[in-house]
N, C-alpha and C positions, 0 to 999 in steps of 0.2 A: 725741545718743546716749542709748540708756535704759541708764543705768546699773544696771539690774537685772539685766542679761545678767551672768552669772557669766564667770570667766575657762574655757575649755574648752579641752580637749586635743583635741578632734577637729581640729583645723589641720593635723597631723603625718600625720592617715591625709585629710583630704581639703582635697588644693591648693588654686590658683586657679581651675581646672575651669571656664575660660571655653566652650569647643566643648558640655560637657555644659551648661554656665548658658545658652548661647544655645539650644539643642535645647529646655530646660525651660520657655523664656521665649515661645517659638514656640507651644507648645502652652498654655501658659498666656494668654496674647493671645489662644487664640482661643475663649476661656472655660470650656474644660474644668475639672471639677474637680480636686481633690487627687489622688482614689483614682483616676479616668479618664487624669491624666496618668501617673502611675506605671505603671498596666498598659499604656500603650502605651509608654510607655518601654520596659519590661521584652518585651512583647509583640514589639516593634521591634528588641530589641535596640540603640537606638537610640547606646548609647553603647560600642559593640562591646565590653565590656569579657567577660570569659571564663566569670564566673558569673552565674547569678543574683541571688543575694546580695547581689554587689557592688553589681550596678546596682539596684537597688532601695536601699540605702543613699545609694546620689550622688544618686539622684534626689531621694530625701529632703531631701540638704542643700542640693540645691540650691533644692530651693522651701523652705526655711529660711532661704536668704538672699534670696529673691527676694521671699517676705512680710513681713523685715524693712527691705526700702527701703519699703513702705505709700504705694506710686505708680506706678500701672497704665501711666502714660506714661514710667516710666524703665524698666519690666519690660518693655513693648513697644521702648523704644527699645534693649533690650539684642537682643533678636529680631531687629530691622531695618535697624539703623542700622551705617554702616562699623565696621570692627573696634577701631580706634582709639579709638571713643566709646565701640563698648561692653564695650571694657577696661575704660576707666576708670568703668563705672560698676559693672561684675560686682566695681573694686577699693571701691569707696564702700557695696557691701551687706556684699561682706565685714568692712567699717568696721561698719556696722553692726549686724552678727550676732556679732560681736565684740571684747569690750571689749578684748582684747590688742594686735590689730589696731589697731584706733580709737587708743590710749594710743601703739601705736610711730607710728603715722603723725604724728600730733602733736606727740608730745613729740622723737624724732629726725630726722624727714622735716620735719616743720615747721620746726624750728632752722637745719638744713640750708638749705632755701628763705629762712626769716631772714637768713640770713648769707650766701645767695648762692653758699654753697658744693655745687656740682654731686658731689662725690668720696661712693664709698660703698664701705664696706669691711665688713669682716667685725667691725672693732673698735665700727664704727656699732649693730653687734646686740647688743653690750656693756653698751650706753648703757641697755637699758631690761631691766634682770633683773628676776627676781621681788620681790629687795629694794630697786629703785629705785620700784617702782609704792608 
Protein backbone atom coordinates (compact mmCIF):
# COMPACT_ATOMS: atom_id res chain seq x y z
CA UNK A 1 0.00 0.00 0.00
CA UNK A 2 1.47 3.67 -0.87
CA UNK A 3 0.96 5.18 2.09
CA UNK A 4 0.71 8.59 0.58
CA UNK A 5 -2.95 8.12 -0.30
CA UNK A 6 -4.47 10.46 2.20
CA UNK A 7 -7.59 9.17 3.95
CA UNK A 8 -10.70 10.44 1.61
CA UNK A 9 -14.39 10.87 2.07
CA UNK A 10 -15.27 10.00 -1.35
CA UNK A 11 -16.20 6.12 0.10
CA UNK A 12 -19.64 7.53 1.37
CA UNK A 13 -20.78 9.01 -2.17
CA UNK A 14 -18.94 6.16 -4.16
CA UNK A 15 -19.55 2.29 -3.18
CA UNK A 16 -18.19 -0.80 -4.41
CA UNK A 17 -19.47 0.01 -7.97
CA UNK A 18 -18.39 -3.42 -9.21
CA UNK A 19 -21.02 -3.62 -12.55
CA UNK A 20 -19.49 0.17 -13.24
CA UNK A 21 -15.52 -1.25 -12.35
CA UNK A 22 -16.26 -4.24 -14.64
CA UNK A 23 -17.86 -1.78 -17.72
CA UNK A 24 -14.57 0.55 -16.99
CA UNK A 25 -12.25 -2.34 -17.07
CA UNK A 26 -13.83 -3.77 -20.51
CA UNK A 27 -13.03 -0.84 -22.13
CA UNK A 28 -9.88 -0.11 -20.54
CA UNK A 29 -8.51 -3.76 -21.75
CA UNK A 30 -9.06 -2.74 -24.80
CA UNK A 31 -6.64 0.25 -24.76
CA UNK A 32 -8.69 3.04 -24.96
CA UNK A 33 -7.56 6.07 -23.28
CA UNK A 34 -8.64 7.99 -20.06
CA UNK A 35 -10.68 10.75 -21.99
CA UNK A 36 -12.00 8.00 -24.78
CA UNK A 37 -13.24 5.82 -21.96
CA UNK A 38 -15.13 8.38 -20.26
CA UNK A 39 -17.03 9.82 -23.25
CA UNK A 40 -18.15 6.40 -24.07
CA UNK A 41 -19.23 5.85 -20.88
CA UNK A 42 -21.06 8.97 -20.75
CA UNK A 43 -21.90 8.67 -24.61
CA UNK A 44 -23.33 5.10 -23.61
CA UNK A 45 -24.82 5.86 -20.93
CA UNK A 46 -23.23 3.00 -20.02
CA UNK A 47 -23.83 3.02 -16.36
CA UNK A 48 -27.64 3.92 -16.62
CA UNK A 49 -27.28 6.36 -13.98
CA UNK A 50 -29.89 9.65 -14.56
CA UNK A 51 -27.33 12.47 -15.10
CA UNK A 52 -24.56 13.23 -16.72
CA UNK A 53 -22.58 14.31 -14.01
CA UNK A 54 -22.99 11.54 -12.22
CA UNK A 55 -21.57 9.24 -14.62
CA UNK A 56 -18.76 11.12 -15.51
CA UNK A 57 -17.74 11.25 -11.79
CA UNK A 58 -18.00 7.08 -11.32
CA UNK A 59 -16.30 6.72 -14.22
CA UNK A 60 -13.66 8.74 -12.79
CA UNK A 61 -13.31 6.71 -9.81
CA UNK A 62 -13.47 4.05 -11.25
CA UNK A 63 -10.34 4.36 -13.35
CA UNK A 64 -8.84 5.71 -10.00
CA UNK A 65 -9.03 2.46 -8.74
CA UNK A 66 -8.30 0.61 -11.56
CA UNK A 67 -4.75 2.59 -11.94
CA UNK A 68 -4.21 2.05 -8.58
CA UNK A 69 -3.86 -1.84 -8.78
CA UNK A 70 -0.65 -0.88 -11.69
CA UNK A 71 -1.55 -4.55 -13.36
CA UNK A 72 -3.18 -4.69 -16.66
CA UNK A 73 -3.77 -8.49 -15.96
CA UNK A 74 -5.84 -7.98 -12.77
CA UNK A 75 -7.75 -4.76 -14.77
CA UNK A 76 -8.48 -7.39 -17.47
CA UNK A 77 -9.19 -10.05 -15.29
CA UNK A 78 -11.80 -7.75 -13.43
CA UNK A 79 -13.38 -7.40 -17.24
CA UNK A 80 -13.37 -11.15 -17.85
CA UNK A 81 -13.20 -13.41 -15.29
CA UNK A 82 -16.38 -14.86 -13.14
CA UNK A 83 -17.85 -12.54 -10.69
CA UNK A 84 -16.57 -14.14 -7.75
CA UNK A 85 -12.83 -13.29 -8.84
CA UNK A 86 -13.57 -10.13 -9.91
CA UNK A 87 -15.25 -9.05 -6.66
CA UNK A 88 -12.51 -9.84 -5.00
CA UNK A 89 -10.31 -8.04 -6.84
CA UNK A 90 -12.55 -4.47 -7.72
CA UNK A 91 -12.40 -5.33 -3.32
CA UNK A 92 -8.14 -5.40 -3.43
CA UNK A 93 -8.07 -1.83 -5.63
CA UNK A 94 -10.34 -0.46 -3.50
CA UNK A 95 -7.58 -1.55 -0.69
CA UNK A 96 -5.55 0.12 -2.68
CA UNK A 97 -7.02 3.52 -3.65
CA UNK A 98 -7.63 3.66 -0.03
CA UNK A 99 -5.80 3.96 2.94
CA UNK A 100 -9.09 3.52 5.31
CA UNK A 101 -10.06 0.61 3.46
CA UNK A 102 -6.66 -1.03 3.33
CA UNK A 103 -6.28 -0.13 7.45
CA UNK A 104 -9.96 -1.89 8.12
CA UNK A 105 -9.25 -4.82 6.18
CA UNK A 106 -6.24 -5.40 7.97
CA UNK A 107 -6.47 -4.43 11.09
CA UNK A 108 -10.36 -5.90 11.60
CA UNK A 109 -10.90 -8.43 8.68
CA UNK A 110 -7.37 -9.61 9.32
CA UNK A 111 -7.84 -10.23 13.14
CA UNK A 112 -11.08 -11.73 12.48
CA UNK A 113 -9.37 -14.47 9.77
CA UNK A 114 -6.42 -14.63 12.82
CA UNK A 115 -8.73 -15.77 15.06
CA UNK A 116 -10.90 -17.80 12.80
CA UNK A 117 -13.58 -15.88 13.80
CA UNK A 118 -16.27 -15.79 10.78
CA UNK A 119 -19.08 -13.31 12.83
CA UNK A 120 -19.19 -9.53 11.69
CA UNK A 121 -21.39 -7.00 13.21
CA UNK A 122 -21.71 -3.44 13.23
CA UNK A 123 -19.47 -3.39 16.63
CA UNK A 124 -16.64 -4.71 14.18
CA UNK A 125 -16.84 -1.02 12.33
CA UNK A 126 -16.07 0.25 15.92
CA UNK A 127 -12.86 -1.26 16.07
CA UNK A 128 -11.24 1.01 13.55
CA UNK A 129 -12.29 4.92 14.22
CA UNK A 130 -10.58 7.85 13.26
CA UNK A 131 -8.78 7.68 16.73
CA UNK A 132 -7.76 4.07 16.60
CA UNK A 133 -5.79 4.74 13.18
Amino acid sequence: MDHSYPYIASLTREPFLFYEMRSTAKLMSEGLSDEAIVTEIVEQNLFQYPTEKSITRMAKACMKRLHALKDETLVSAIASQPTEIAKQICLYAMMKQSQLVWEFMLTVIGEKYRLRDMSFGKIDLVQLSPASV
